[in-house]
N, CA, C and O atoms as CSV, one atom per row, in Angstrom:
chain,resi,resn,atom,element,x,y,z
A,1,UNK,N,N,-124.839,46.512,-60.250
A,1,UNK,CA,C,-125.374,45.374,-59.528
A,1,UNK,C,C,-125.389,44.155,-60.433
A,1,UNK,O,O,-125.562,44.161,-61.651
A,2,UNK,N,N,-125.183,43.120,-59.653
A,2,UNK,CA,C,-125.204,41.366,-61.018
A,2,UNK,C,C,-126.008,40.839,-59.365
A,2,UNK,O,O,-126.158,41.133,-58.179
A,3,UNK,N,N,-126.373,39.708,-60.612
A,3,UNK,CA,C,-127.457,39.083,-60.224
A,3,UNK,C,C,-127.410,37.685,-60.918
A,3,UNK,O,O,-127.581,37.591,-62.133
A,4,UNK,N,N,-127.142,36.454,-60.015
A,4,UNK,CA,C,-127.214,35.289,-60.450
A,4,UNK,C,C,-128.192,34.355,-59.834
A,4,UNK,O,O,-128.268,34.250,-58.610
A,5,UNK,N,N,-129.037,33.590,-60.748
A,5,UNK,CA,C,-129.730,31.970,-60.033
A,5,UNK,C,C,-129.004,31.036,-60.448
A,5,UNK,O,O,-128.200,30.959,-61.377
A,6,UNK,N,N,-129.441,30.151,-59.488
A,6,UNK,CA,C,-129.148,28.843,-60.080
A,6,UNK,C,C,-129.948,27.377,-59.081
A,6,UNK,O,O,-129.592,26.933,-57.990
A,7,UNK,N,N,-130.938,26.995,-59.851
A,7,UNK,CA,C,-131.646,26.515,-59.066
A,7,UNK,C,C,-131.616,24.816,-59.675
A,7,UNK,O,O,-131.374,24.564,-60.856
A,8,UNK,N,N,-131.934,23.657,-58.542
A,8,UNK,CA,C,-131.962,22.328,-58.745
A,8,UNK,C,C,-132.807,21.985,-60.295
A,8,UNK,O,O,-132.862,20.808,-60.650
A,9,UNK,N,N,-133.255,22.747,-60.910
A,9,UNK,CA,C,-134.146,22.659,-62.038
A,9,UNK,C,C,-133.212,22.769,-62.727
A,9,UNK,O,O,-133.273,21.671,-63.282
A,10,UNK,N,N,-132.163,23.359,-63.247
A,10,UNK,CA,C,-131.091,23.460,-63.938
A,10,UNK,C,C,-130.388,22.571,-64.298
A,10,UNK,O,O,-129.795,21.956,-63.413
A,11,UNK,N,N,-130.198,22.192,-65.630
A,11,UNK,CA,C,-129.293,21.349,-66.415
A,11,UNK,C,C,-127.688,21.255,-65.663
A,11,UNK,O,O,-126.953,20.316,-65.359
A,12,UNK,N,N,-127.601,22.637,-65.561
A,12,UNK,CA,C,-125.725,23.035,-65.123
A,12,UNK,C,C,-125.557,22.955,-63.602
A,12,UNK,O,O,-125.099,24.071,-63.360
A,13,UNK,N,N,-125.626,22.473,-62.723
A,13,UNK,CA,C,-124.722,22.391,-61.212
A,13,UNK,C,C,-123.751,23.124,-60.879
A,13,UNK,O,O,-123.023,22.839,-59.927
A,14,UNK,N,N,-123.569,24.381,-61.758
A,14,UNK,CA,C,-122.409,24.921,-61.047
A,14,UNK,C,C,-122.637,26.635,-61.825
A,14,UNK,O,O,-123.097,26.593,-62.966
A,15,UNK,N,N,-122.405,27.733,-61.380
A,15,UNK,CA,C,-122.379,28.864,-62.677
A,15,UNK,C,C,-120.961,29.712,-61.662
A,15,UNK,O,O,-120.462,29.377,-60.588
A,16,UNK,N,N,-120.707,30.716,-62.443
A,16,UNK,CA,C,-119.854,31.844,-62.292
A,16,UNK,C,C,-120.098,32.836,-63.137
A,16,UNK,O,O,-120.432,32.928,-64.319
A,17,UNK,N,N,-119.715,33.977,-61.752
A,17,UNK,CA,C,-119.960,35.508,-62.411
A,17,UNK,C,C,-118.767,36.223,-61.723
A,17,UNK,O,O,-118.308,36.018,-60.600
A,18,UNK,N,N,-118.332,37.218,-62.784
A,18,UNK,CA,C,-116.955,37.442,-62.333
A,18,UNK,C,C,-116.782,38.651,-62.704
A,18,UNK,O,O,-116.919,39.035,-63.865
A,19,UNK,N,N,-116.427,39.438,-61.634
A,19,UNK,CA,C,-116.278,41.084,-61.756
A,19,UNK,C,C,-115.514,41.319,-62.772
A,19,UNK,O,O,-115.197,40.369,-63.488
A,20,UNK,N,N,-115.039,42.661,-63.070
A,20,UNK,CA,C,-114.166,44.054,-64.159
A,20,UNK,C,C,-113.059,43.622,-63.533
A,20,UNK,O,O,-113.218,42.825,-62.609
A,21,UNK,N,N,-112.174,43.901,-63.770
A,21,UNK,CA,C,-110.768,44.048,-63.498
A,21,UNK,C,C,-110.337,45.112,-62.804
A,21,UNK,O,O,-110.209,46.208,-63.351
A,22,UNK,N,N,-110.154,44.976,-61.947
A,22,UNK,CA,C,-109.978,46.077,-60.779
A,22,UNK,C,C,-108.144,46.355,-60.739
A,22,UNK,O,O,-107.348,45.512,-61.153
A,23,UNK,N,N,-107.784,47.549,-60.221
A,23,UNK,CA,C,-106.593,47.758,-60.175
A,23,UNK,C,C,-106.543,47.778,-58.759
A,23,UNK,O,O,-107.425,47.826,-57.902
A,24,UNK,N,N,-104.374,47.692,-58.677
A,24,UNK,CA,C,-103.723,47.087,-57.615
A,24,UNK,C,C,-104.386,48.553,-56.241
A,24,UNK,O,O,-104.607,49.763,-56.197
A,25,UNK,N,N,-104.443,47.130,-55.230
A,25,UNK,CA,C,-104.802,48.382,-53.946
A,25,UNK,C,C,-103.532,48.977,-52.950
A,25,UNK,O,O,-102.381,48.543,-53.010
A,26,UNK,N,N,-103.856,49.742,-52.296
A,26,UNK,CA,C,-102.460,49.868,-51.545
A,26,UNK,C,C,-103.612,50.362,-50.022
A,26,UNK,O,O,-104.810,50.093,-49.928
A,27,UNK,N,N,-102.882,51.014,-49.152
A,27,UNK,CA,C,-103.305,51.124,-47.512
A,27,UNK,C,C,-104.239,52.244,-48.014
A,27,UNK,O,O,-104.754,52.547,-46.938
A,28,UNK,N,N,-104.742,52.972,-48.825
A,28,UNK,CA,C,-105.524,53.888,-49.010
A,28,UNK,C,C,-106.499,53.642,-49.715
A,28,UNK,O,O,-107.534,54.294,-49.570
A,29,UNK,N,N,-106.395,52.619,-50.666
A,29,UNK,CA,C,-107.381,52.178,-51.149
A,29,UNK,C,C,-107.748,50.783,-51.591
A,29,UNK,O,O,-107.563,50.192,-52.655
A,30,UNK,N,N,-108.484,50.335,-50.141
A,30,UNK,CA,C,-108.435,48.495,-50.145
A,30,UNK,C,C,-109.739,48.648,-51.194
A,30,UNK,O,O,-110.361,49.681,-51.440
A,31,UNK,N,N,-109.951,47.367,-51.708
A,31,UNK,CA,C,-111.253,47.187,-52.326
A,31,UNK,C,C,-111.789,46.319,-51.282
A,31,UNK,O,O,-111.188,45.370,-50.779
A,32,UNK,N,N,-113.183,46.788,-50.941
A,32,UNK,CA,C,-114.596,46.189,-50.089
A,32,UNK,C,C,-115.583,45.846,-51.090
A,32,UNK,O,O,-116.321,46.644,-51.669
A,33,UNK,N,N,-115.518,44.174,-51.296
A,33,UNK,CA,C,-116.908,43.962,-52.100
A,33,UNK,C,C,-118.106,43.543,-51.061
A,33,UNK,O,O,-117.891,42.843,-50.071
A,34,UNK,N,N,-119.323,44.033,-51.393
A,34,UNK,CA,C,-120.307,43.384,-50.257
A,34,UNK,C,C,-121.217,42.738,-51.240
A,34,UNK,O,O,-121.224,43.075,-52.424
A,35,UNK,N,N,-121.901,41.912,-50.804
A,35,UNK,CA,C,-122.786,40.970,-51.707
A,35,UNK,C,C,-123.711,40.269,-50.622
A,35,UNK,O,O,-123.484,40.244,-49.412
A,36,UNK,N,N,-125.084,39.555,-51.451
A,36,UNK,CA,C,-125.989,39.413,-50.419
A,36,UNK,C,C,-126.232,38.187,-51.414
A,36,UNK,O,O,-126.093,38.047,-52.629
A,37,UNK,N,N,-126.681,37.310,-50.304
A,37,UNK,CA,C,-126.917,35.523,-50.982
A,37,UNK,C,C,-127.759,35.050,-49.954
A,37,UNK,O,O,-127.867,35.242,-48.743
A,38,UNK,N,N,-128.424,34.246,-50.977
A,38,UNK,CA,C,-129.482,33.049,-50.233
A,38,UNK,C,C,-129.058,31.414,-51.172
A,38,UNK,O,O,-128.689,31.122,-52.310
A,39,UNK,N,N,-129.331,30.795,-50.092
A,39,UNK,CA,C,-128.588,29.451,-50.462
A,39,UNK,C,C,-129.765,28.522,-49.601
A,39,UNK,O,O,-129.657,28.304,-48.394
A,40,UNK,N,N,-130.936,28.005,-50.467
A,40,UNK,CA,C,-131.777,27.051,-50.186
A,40,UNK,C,C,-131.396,26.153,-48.970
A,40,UNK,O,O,-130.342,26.153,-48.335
A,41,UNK,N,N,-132.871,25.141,-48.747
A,41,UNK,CA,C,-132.593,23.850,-47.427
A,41,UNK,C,C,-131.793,23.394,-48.361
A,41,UNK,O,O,-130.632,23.207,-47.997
A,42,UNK,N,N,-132.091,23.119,-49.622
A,42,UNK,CA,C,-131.678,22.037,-50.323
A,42,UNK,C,C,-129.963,22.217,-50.345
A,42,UNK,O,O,-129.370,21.231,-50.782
A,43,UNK,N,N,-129.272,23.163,-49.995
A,43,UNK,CA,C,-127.881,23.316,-50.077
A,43,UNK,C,C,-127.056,23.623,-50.816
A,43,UNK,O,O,-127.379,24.631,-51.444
A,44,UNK,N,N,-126.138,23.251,-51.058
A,44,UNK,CA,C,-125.030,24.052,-52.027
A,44,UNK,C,C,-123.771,24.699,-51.403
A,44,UNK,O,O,-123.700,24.712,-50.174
A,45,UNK,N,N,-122.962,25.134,-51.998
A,45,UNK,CA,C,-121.607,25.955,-51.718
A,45,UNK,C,C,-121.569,26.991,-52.751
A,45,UNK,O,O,-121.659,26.655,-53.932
A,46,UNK,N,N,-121.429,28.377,-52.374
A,46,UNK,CA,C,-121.063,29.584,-52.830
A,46,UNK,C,C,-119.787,29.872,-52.456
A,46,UNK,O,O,-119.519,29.752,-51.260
A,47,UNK,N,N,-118.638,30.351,-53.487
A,47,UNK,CA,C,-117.676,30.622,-53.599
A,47,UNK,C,C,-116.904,31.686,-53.572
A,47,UNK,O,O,-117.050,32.284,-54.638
A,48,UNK,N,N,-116.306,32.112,-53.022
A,48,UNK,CA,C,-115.698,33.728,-54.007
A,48,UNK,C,C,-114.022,33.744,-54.088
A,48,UNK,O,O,-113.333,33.794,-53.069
A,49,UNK,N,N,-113.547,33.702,-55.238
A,49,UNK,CA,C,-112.720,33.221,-55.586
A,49,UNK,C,C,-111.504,34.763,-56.138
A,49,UNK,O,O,-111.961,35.768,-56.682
A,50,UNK,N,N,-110.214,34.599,-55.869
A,50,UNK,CA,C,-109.263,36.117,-56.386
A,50,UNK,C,C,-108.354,35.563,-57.247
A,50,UNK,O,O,-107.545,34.708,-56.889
A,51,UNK,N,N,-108.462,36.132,-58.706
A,51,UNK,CA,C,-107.259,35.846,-59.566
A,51,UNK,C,C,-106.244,36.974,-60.274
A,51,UNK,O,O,-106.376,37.286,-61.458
A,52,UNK,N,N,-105.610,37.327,-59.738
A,52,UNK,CA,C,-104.152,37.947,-59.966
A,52,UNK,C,C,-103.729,37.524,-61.338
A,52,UNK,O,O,-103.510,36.388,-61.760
A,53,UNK,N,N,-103.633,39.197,-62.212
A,53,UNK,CA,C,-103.723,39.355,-63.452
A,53,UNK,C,C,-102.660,38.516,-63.793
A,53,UNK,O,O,-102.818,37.813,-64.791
A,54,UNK,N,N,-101.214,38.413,-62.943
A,54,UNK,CA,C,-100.459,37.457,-63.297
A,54,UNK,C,C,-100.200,35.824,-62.951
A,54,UNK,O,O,-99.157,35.175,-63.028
A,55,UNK,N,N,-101.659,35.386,-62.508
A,55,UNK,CA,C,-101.962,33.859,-62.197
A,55,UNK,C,C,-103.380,32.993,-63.186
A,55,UNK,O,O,-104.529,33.286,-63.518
A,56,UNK,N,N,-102.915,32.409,-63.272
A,56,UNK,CA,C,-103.873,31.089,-63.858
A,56,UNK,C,C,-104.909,30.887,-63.205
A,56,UNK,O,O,-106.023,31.102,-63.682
A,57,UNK,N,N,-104.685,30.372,-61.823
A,57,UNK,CA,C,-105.104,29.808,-60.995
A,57,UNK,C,C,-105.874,31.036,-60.216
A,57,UNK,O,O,-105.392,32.166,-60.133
A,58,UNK,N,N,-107.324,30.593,-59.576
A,58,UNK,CA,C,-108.667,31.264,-58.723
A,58,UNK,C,C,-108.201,30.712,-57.692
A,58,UNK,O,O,-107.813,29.562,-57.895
A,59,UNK,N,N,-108.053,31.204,-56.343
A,59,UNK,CA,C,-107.069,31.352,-55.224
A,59,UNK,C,C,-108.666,31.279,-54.293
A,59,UNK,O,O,-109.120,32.421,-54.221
A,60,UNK,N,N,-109.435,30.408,-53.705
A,60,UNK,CA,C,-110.551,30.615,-53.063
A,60,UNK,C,C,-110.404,31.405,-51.755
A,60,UNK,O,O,-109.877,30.790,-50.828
A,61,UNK,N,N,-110.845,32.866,-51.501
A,61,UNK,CA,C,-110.698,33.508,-50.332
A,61,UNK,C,C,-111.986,33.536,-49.451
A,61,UNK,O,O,-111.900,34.140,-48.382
A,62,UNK,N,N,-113.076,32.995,-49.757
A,62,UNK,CA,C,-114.520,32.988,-49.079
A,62,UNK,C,C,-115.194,31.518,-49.680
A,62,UNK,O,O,-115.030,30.921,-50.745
A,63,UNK,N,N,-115.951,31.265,-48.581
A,63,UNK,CA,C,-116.966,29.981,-48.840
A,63,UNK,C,C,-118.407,29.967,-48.150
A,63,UNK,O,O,-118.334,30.724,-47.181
A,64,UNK,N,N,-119.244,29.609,-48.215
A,64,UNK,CA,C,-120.159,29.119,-47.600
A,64,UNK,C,C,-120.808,28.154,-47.444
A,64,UNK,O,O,-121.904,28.437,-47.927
A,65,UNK,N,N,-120.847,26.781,-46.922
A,65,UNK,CA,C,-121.741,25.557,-47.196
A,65,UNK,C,C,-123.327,25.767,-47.639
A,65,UNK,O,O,-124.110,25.302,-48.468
A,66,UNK,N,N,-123.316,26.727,-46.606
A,66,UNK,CA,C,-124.978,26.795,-47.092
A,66,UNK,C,C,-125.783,25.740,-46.653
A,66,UNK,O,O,-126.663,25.351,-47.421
A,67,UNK,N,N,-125.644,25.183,-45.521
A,67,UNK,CA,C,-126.369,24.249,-44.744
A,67,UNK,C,C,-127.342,24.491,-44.201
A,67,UNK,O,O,-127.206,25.188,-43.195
A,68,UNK,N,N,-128.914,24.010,-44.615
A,68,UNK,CA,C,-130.230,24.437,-43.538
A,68,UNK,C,C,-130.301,25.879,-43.582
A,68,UNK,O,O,-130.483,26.347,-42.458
A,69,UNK,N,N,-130.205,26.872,-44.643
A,69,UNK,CA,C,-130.196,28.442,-43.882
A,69,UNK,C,C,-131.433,28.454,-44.602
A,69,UNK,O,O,-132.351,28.058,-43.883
A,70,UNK,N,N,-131.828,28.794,-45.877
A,70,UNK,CA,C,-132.871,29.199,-46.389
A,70,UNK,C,C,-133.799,30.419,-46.201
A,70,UNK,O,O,-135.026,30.523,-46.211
A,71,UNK,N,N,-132.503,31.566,-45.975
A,71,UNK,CA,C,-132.489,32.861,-45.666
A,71,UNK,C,C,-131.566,33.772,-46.526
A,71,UNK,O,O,-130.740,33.300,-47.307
A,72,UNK,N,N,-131.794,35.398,-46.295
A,72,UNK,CA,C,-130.636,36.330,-46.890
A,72,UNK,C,C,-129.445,36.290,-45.801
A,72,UNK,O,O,-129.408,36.314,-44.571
A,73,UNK,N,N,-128.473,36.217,-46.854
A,73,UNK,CA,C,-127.217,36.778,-45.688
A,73,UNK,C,C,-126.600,37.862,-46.491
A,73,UNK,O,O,-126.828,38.054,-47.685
A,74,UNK,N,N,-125.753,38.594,-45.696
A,74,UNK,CA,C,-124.843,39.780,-46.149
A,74,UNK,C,C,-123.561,39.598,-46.020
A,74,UNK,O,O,-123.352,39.271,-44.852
A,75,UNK,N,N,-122.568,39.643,-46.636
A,75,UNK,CA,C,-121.117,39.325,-46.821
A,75,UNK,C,C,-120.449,40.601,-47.135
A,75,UNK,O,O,-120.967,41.357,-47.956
A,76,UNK,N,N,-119.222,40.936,-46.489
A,76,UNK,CA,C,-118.287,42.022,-46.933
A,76,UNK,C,C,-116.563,41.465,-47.423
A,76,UNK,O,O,-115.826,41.059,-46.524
A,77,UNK,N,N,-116.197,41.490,-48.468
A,77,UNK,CA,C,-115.149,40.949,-48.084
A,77,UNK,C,C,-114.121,41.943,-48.262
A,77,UNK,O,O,-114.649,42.824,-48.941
A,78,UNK,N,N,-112.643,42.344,-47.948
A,78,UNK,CA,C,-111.724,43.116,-48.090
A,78,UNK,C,C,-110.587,42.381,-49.104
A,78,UNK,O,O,-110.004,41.324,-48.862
A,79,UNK,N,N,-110.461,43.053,-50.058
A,79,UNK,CA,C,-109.044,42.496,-50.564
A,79,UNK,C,C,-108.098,43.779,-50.772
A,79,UNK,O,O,-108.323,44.985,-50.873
A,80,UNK,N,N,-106.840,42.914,-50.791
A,80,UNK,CA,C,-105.987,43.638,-50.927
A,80,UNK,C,C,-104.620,43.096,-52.201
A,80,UNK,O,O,-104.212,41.935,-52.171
A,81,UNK,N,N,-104.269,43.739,-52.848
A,81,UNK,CA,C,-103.695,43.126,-53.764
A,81,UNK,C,C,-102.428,43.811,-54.733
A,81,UNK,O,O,-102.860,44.788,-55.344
A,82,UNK,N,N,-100.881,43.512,-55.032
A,82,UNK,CA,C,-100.026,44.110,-55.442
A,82,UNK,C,C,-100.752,44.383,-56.929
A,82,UNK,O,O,-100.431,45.417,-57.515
A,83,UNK,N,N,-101.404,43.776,-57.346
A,83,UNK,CA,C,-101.219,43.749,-59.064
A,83,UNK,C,C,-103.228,43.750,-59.095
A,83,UNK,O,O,-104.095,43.535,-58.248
A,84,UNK,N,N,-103.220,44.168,-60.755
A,84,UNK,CA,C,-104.780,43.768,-61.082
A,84,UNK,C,C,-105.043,42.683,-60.757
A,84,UNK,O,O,-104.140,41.910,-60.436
A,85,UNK,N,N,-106.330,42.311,-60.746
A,85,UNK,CA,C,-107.375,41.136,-60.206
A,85,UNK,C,C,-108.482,41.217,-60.783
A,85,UNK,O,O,-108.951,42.159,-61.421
A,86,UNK,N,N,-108.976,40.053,-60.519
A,86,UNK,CA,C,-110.597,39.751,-60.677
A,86,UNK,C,C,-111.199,38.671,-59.269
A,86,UNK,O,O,-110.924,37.644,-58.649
A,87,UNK,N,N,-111.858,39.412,-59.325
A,87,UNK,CA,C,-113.447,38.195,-58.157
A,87,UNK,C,C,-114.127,37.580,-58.729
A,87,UNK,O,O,-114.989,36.915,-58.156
């Protein structure tokens, strides 16, 4: 389990936490990450981002504005992927 804050009291406006390195999936074995977030009145955007062991570049596959909720939500996401990765 990980566990991040990040609250308007904070010097930094922005953080990241970023899974193990997972290996390539195929039709038998997708990876399902589920994760649970709360995102203040005050707002914000939560991200979740896939980078392919052979890319530079964080490829954004999920978002949330986070507008007015100031509640838990639950998220599942599915990836699927030729090569290692990270979230």
């Amino acid at each position: 389990a990980y566990f991040l804050s990040l609250s308007s009291e904070m010097r930094s406006s922005s953080a990241t936490l970023r899974t193990n390195v997972f290996l390539p999936t195929d039709k038998e074995h997708i990876c399902q990450i589920t994760f649970h977030y709360w995102i203040s009145q005050t707002g914000g955007t939560l991200m979740v981002g896939l980078q392919k062991h052979s890319e530079d570049t964080i490829t954004n596959i999920w978002q949330d504005l986070g507008e007015l909720q100031n509640q838990w939500k639950t998220n599942t996401i599915t990836i699927n992927s030729t090569e290692k990765y990270e979230v």
